[in-house]
Structure formats: C-alpha cells, structure tokens
C-alpha beads as a LAMMPS data file, in Angstrom:
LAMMPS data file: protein, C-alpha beads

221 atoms
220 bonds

1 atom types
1 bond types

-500.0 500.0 xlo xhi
-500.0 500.0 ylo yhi
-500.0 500.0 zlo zhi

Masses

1 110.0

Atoms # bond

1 1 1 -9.297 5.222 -15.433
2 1 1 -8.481 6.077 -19.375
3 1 1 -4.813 6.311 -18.345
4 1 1 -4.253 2.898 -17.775
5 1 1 -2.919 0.477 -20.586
6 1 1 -5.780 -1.795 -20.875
7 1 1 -4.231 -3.275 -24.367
8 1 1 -1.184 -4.411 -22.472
9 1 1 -2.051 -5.220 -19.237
10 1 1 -4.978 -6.941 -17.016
11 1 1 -6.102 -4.626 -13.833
12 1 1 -7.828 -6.548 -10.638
13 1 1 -9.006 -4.324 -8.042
14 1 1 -9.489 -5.887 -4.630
15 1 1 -10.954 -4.050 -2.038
16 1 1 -9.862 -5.478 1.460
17 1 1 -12.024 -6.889 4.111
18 1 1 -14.324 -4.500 5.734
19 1 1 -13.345 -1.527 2.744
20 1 1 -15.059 -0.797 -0.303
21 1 1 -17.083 -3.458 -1.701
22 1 1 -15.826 -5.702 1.308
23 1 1 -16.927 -3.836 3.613
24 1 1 -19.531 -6.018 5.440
25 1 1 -16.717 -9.024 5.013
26 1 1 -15.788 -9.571 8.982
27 1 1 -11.936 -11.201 9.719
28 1 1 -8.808 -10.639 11.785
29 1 1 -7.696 -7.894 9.514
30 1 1 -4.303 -9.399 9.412
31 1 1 -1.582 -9.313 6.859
32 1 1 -1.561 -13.557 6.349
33 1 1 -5.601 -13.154 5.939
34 1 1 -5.854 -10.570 3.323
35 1 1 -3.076 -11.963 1.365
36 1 1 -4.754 -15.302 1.498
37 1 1 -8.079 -13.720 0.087
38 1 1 -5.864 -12.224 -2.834
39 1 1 -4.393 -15.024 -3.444
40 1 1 -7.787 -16.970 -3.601
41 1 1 -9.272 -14.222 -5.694
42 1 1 -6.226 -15.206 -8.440
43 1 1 -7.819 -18.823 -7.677
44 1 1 -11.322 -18.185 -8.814
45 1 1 -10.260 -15.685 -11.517
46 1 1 -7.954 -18.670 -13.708
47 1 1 -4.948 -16.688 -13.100
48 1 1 -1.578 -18.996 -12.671
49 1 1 0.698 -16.083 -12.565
50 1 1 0.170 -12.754 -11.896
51 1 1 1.798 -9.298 -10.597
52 1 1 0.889 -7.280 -7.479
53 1 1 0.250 -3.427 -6.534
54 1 1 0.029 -2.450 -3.150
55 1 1 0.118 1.258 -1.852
56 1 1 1.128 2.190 2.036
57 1 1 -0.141 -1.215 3.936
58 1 1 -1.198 -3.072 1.156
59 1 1 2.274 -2.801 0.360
60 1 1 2.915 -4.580 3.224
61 1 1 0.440 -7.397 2.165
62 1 1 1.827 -7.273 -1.283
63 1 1 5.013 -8.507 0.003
64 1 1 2.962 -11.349 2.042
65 1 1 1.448 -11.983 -0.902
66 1 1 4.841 -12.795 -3.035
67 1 1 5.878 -15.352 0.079
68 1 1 2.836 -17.056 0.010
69 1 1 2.145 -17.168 -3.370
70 1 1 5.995 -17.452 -4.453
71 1 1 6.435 -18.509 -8.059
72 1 1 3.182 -17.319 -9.479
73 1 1 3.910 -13.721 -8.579
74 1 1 6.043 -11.900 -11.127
75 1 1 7.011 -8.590 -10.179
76 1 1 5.851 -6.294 -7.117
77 1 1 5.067 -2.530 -7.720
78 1 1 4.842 -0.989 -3.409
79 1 1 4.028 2.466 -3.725
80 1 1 4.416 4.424 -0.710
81 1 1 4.862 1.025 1.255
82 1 1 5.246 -0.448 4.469
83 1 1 8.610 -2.649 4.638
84 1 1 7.879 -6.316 6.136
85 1 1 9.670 -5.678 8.891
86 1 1 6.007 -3.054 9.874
87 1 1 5.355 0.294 10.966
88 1 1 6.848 0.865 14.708
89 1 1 5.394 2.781 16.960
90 1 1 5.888 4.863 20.364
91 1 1 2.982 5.111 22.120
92 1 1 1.867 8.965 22.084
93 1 1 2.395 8.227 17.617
94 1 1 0.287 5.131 17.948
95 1 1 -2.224 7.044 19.842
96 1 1 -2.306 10.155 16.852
97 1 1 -3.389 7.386 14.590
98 1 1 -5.729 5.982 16.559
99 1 1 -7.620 9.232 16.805
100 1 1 -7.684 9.215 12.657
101 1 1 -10.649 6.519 13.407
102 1 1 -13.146 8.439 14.620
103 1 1 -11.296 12.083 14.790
104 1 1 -12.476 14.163 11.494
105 1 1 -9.698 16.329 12.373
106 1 1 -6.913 14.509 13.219
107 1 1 -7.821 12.191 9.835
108 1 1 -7.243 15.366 8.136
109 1 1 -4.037 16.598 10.091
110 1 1 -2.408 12.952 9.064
111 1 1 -3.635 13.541 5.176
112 1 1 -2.222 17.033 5.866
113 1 1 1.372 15.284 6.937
114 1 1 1.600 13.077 4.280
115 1 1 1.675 15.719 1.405
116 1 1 3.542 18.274 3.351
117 1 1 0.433 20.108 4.006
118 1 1 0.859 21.361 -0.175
119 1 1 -3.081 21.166 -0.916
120 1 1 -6.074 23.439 0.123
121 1 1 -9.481 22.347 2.291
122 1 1 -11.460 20.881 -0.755
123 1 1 -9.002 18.389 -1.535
124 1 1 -8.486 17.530 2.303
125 1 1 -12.671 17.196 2.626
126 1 1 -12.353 14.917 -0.415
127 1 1 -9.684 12.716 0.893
128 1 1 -11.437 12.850 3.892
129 1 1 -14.853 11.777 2.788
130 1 1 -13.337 8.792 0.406
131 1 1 -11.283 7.271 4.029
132 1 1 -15.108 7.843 5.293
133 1 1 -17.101 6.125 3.154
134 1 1 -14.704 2.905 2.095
135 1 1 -13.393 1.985 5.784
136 1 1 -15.175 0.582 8.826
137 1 1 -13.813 1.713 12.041
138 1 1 -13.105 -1.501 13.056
139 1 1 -10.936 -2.499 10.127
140 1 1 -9.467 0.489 9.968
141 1 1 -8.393 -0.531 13.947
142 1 1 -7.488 -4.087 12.736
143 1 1 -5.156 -2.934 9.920
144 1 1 -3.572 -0.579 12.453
145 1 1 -2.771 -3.236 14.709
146 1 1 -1.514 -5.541 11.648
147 1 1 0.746 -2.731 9.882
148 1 1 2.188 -1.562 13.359
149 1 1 2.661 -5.660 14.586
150 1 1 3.618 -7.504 11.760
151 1 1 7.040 -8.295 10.875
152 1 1 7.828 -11.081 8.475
153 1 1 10.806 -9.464 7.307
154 1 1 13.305 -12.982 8.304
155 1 1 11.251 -14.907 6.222
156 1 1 11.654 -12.268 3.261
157 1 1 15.055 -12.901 2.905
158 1 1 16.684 -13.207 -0.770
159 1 1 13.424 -13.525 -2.219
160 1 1 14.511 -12.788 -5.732
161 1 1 11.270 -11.373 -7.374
162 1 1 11.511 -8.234 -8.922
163 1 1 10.578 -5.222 -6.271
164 1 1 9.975 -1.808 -7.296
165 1 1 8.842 1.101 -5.013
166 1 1 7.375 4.249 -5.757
167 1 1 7.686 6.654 -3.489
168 1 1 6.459 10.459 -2.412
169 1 1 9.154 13.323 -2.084
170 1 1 6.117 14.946 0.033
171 1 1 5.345 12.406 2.246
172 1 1 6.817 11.573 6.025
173 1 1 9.998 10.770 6.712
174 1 1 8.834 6.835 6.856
175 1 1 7.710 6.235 3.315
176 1 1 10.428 8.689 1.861
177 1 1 13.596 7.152 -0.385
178 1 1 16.322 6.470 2.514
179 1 1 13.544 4.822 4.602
180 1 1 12.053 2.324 1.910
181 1 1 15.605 1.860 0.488
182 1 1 16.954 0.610 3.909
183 1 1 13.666 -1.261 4.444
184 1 1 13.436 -3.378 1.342
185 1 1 17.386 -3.297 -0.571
186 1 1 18.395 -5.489 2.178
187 1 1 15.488 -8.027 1.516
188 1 1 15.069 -8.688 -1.691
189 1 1 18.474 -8.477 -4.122
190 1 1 15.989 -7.281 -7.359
191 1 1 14.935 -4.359 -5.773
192 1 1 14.606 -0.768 -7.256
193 1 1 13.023 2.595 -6.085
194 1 1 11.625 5.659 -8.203
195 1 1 10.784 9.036 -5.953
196 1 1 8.110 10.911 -7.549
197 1 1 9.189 14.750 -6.871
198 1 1 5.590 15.474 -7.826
199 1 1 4.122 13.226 -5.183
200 1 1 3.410 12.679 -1.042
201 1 1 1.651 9.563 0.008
202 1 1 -1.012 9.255 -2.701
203 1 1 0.148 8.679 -6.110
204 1 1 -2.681 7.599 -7.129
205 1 1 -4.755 10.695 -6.335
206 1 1 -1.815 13.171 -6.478
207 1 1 -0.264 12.056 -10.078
208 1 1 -2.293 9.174 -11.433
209 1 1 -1.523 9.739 -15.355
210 1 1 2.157 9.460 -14.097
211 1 1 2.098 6.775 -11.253
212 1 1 0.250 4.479 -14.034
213 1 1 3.225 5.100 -16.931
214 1 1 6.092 4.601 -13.956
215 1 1 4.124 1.275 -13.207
216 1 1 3.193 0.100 -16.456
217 1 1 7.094 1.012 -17.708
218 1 1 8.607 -1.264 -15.100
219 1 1 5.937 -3.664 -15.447
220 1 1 6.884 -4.358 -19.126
221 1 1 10.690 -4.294 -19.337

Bonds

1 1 1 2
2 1 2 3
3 1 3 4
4 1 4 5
5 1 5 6
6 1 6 7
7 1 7 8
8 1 8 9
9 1 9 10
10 1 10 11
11 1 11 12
12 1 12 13
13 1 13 14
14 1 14 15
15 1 15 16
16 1 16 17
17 1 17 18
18 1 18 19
19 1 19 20
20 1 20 21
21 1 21 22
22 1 22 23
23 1 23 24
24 1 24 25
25 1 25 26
26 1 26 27
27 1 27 28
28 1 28 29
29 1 29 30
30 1 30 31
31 1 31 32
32 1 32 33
33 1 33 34
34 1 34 35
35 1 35 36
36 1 36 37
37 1 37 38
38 1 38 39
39 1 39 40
40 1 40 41
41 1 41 42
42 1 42 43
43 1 43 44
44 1 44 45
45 1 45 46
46 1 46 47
47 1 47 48
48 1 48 49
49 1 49 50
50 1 50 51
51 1 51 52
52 1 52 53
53 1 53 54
54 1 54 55
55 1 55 56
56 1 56 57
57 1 57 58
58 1 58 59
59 1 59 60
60 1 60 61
61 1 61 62
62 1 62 63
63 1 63 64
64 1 64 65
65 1 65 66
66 1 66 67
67 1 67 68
68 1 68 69
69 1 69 70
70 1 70 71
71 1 71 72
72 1 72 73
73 1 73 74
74 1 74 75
75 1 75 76
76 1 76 77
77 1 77 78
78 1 78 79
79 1 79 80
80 1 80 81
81 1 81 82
82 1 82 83
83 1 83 84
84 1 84 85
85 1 85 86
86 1 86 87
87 1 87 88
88 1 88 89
89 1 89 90
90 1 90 91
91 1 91 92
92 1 92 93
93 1 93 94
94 1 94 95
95 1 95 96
96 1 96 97
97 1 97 98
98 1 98 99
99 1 99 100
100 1 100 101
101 1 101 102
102 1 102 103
103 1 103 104
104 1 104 105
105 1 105 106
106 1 106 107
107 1 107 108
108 1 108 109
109 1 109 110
110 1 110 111
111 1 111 112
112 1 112 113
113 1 113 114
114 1 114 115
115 1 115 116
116 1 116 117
117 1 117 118
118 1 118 119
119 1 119 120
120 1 120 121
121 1 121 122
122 1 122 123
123 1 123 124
124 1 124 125
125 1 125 126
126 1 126 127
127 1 127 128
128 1 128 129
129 1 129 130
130 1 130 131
131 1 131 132
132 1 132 133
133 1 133 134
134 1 134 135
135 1 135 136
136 1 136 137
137 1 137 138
138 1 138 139
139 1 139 140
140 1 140 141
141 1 141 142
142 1 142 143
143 1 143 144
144 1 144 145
145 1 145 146
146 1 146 147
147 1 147 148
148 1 148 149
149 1 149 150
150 1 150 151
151 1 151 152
152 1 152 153
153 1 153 154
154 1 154 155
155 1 155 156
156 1 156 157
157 1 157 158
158 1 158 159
159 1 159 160
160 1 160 161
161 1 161 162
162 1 162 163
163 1 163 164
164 1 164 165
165 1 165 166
166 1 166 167
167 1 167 168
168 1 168 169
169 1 169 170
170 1 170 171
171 1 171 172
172 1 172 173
173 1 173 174
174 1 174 175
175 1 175 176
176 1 176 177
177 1 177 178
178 1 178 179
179 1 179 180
180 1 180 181
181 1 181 182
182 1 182 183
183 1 183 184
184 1 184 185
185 1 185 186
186 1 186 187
187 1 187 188
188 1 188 189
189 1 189 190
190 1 190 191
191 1 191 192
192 1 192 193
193 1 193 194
194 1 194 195
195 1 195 196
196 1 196 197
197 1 197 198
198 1 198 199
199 1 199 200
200 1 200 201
201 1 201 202
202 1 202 203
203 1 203 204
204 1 204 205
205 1 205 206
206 1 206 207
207 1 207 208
208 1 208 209
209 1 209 210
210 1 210 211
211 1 211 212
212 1 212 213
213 1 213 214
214 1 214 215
215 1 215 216
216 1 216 217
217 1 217 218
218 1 218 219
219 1 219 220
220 1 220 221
C-alpha cells in the first residue's frame, strides 16, 4: 500500500478470528473477545501505547478496544462504524443479512446498497469474491449476532480519547453523518466526523490514496 506514510507512522494489520489469516482461529466472535486478542497482539508486539482503525464493525470493537485498553490507546480513527450502542435490527432486516452468508446475490445486493448502487458488475464480483475468500460462514454469523447485540454504549460515557469518524456520503442511511454524529458526539466529548463525498461504505477500496491522508492528517495533529 505505497500510499501509506510508513516514515511517520507504524501499520498493524489484524485479521479477526475466523477472517483472513485467522481464519481457522475458532471463538465466540464477540466484541469483548476480539478486542482482547488486539489488545494481546499490542502485548506480544512491545507496544505500550498505540492508536486504533476500525471500519463498519471493527469500529465497533475499536471502541471496545479504547475501554479495555484505556490509557494506552491514543486516538481512534472508525470509518464507516458501528456506534457502541450496535446495529438494531427488525426481523425481516436481520433476515436480508443473514442471507449475505451463503446468498451470492443478496451479498451483492447489500455491497450494491452501501455505495448507492454507483459501480458496475466487475467491481461487485470483486467485492464479492474478497467477502468470499477472507470470511467463514460461521464468523461471519457470529459477528452478526455481536454487531446487532452488543451495546456497551453506558460504559462509553465521557471517555475523553480523541474519536474521529470517517464516513461515506454513498452509503445507508446508518453509517451516514447524522447517524454516526448522534451515535458517538454524545459519548465521547473529543469526537469529530469527516464525510467523504467521494465515498459509500468502503473507503478503503473506494478512495484509499484519500482515506489514508484524512487518517494519517488527524493522526498527526
């Protein structure tokens, strides 16, 4: 990734239990557990203090993360997040996702939804095929459950680390500015938000030279 600032800054990619690299790693797939396993990677790796990236749900566990690891963490970058508070669902919306597990189609439909349907077949089989070959069905089931459960948002309270979210102009209504604002602002008092015009859910695939200067900018002020 040549766009990223490797004279100023550190990167640590994690993959989560039963994705990527972790994929044969079996657990509860909850938010407490895969915070704990970050925070244990910092262990091994030396690192006293350190700052967090999460995008959608791991956004969600980045903000576990900062309670559980409070002090060492200095900043928070949640792009396209969950808020602590989770994901609430009806049941017939719960059900749509649930299909994304094993439906080719309706994983493509909720790709489709999250960048207001702006990008052509190729890029929807590529998305597609990366969701494929990093998840297992069952974590992608347990991180369902976790996202749409958890809500630790009492405990979040006045934590005073700085919190900055990037958001998509082209995503759902959920991870759009007046959502995320009224999820986090009331949380945490050092909060700010960026909206990406150029963006829907997936920054990081959408606009990746620009999602890495908005992050690295706040990261160093």
């Amino acid at each position: 990734m040549p766009y990223l600032d490797l004279n100023r800054f550190t990167y640590i990619f994690a993959d989560l239990r039963g994705y990527g690299l972790s994929r044969s790693m079996k657990g509860r797939f909850s938010a407490a557990e895969a915070a704990a396993d970050s925070i244990r990677l910092m262990d091994l790796l030396g690192a006293e203090s350190f700052d967090v990236v999460g995008h959608s749900m791991s956004g969600l566990i980045g903000q576990r993360v900062l309670l559980d690891a409070r002090g060492r963490v200095g900043r928070l970058i949640a792009i396209a997040p969950v808020p602590a508070s989770g994901f609430p669902l009806s049941p017939s919306e719960k059900e749509k996702l649930v299909a994304v597990i094993g439906d080719d189609d309706a994983a493509k439909a909720m790709i489709a939804s999250r960048t207001s349907s702006r990008y052509g077949q190729a890029w929807l089989n590529r998305k597609l095929a990366m969701v494929r070959r990093a998840a297992l069905p069952e974590a992608m089931g347990g991180y369902l459950e976790m996202f749409t459960q958890t809500d630790f948002a009492a405990q979040a309270v006045g934590v005073r680390t700085p919190v900055f979210a990037i958001v998509g102009a082209h995503d759902i209504p959920f991870y759009r500015e007046a959502s995320v604002r009224s999820g986090f602002e009331r949380l945490y008092p050092n909060f700010s938000l960026l909206a990406s015009q150029e963006a829907g859910h997936y920054p990081m695939l959408e606009t990746p030279v620009l999602l890495a200067s908005q992050m690295e900018e706040f990261l160093a002020n």
